[in-house]
N, C-alpha and C positions, 0 to 999 in steps of 0.2 A: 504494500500500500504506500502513495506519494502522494504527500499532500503540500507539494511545491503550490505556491500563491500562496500558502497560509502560514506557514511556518517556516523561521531560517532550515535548511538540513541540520544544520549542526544541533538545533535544539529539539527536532525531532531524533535524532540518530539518538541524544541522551536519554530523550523518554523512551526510546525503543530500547535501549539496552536496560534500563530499568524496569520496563514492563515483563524483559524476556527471565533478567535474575529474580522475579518473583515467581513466574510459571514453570523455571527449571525443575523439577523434581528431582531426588540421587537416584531414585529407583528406577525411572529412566528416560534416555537423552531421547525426549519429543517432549515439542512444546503445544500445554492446552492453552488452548485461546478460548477464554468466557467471552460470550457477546456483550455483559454486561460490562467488562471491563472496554472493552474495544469499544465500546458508544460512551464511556466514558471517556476514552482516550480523544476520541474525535468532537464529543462536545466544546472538554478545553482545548485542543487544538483551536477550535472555531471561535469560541468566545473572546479569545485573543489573537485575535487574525491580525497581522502586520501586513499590511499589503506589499510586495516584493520591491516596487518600485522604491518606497520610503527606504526600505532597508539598503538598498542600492546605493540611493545617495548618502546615508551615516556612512553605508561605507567609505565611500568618493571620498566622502569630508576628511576620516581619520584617516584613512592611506594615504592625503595629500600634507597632513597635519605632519604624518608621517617623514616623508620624503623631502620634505621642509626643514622640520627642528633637528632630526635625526641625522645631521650630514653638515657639510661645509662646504663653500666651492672651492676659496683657497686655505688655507692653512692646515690646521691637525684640529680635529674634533673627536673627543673621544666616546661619539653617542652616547649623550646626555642631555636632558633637557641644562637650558641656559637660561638664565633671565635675570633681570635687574631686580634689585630688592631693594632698591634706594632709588631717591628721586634722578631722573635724569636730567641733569642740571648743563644746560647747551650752553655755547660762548662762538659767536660764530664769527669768522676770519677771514680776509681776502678781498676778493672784488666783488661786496655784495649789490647786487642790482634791487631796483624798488619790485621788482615781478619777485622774485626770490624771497626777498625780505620776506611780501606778502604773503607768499606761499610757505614758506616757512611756520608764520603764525598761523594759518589755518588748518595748516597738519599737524602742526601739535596741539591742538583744540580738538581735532577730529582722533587723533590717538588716545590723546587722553577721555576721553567719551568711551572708550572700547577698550582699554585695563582697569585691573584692580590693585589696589595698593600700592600704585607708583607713579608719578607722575611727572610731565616732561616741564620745563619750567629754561625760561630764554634768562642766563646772569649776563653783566657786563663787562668781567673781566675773566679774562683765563684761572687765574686763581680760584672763582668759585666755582669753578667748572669741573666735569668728568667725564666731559663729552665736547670735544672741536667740530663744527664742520667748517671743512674750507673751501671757497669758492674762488680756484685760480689753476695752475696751471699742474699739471703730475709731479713734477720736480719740486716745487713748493709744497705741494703735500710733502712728498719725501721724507721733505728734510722738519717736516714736525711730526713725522708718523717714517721715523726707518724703515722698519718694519718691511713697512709696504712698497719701498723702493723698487725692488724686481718688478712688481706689478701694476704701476701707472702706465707703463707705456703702453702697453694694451688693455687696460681699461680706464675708459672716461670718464666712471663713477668708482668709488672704493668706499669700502668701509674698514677698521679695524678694531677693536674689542679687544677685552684683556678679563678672566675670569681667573677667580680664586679655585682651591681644592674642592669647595662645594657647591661649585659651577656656576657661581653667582659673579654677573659680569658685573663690573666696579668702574671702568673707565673705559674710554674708545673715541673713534673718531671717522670723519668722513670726510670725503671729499666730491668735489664736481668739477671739471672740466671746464671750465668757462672760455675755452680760448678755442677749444678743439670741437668744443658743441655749440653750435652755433643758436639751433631751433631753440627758442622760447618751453615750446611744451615738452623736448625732450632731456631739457633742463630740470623741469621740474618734474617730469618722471624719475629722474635718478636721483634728485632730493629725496622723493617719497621711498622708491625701494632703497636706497640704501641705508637713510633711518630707520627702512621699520625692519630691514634686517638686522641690525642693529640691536634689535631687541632680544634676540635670540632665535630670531627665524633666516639661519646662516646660506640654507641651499637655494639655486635654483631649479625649475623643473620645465620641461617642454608640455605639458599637461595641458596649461588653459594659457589659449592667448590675450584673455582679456583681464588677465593676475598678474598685480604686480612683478609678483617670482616669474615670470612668463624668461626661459631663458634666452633666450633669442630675442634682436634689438626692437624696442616696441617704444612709442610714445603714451603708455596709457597712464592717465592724471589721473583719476579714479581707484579707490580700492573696490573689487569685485563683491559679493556677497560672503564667497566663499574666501577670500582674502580677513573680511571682517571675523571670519570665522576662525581662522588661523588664531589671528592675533588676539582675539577675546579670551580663546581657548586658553592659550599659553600664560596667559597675563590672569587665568581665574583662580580664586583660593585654593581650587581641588588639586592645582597643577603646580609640582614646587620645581625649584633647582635641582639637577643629580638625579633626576628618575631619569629608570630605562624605559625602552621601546614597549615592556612587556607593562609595565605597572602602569603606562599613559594609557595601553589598551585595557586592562581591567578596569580603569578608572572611567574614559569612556562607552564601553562597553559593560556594565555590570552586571 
């Protein structure tokens, strides 16, 4: 019996193997199936019918939540969840233009709307800061983020981060391109994805082109639905610093 549209497999395979270790008998291997049990099997099957589509898309969600937190594109990640647990306190550097400026302020308005217990916050000097973005040239980042020297020249956004033993990111930094990016909006595309990776959402993925993470070069100014979802997820009480791959799925999956 299949009662695919109704029930994940995996949670009917459990009731089925539960059903079978009650009807085993020792005395011997054939299984009595009661009708009465089997209408009752199929009633709660039914009464909690999940329709297959929903369950399709939780999945989508946490395998992108997945392929997101669980990775990095440059450096060493040692699949862990990552996040800030103090305020992220920005101090911004370079050639900033009034588009930039603006857009600036309204992403971290619109970020801060979608975490818990952290928030992003513009200081004026680098001292009160734990977080730079610079708006200028690869080489100028450079040399206020080392680090990331091998890697401006082929990319015209960057970010880098710095987390403790208990994978709580403390300090970091970005930058943009202002000399080598010309377009307006795909300025403030790389503002957006490289702060909100920043946050601890380190990978990109070829998955959805209308996501920020969209790895392949994209002008999109907008966070998607499923974007919102990422970053709410990661930034909610239930989700700390230091969990594995397996505990973020128990946790959203219970």
């Amino acid at each position: 019996m299949k009662l695919t549209g109704i029930i994940p497999d995996f949670v009917l395979t459990k009731l089925i193997i539960i059903f079978i270790k009650k009807q085993l008998t020792p005395k011997a291997n054939m299984l009595k199936i009661s009708s009465q049990i089997l209408l009752t099997l199929l009633f709660l099957t039914s009464c909690s019918a999940i329709p297959v589509d929903e369950i399709s898309i939780e999945e989508d969600k946490i395998n992108y939540f997945n392929e997101l937190v669980f990775g990095s594109e440059f450096g060493n990640s040692n699949h862990k969840t990552k996040k800030w647990t103090e305020d992220i306190n920005i101090f911004v550097a370079g050639e900033v233009t009034v588009d930039l400026n603006s857009e600036l302020d309204l992403l971290i308005v619109e970020i801060n709307s979608l975490i818990e217990n952290v928030k992003l916050n513009r200081v004026k000097s680098p001292n009160e800061s734990n977080y730079i973005i610079y708006f200028g040239t690869g080489e100028d980042y450079a040399k206020l983020e080392p680090n990331a020297a091998s890697y401006v020249k082929d990319n015209w956004g960057l970010f880098w981060v710095y987390w403790n033993s208990k994978n709580e990111i403390y300090k970091g930094s970005m930058y943009v391109d202002t000399i080598r990016v010309k377009s307006k909006a795909a300025r403030k595309h790389l503002l957006r994805e490289e702060l909100t990776q920043s946050l601890g959402i380190m990978n990109d993925s070829y998955k959805y082109p209308n996501s920020i993470f969209y790895q392949k070069w994209s002008k999109t100014t907008d966070y998607s639905d499923l974007d919102e979802f990422i970053i709410s997820t990661l930034y909610s009480k239930k989700i700390s610093a230091g969990m594995t791959k397996e505990k973020v799925i128990n946790i959203l999956i219970p």
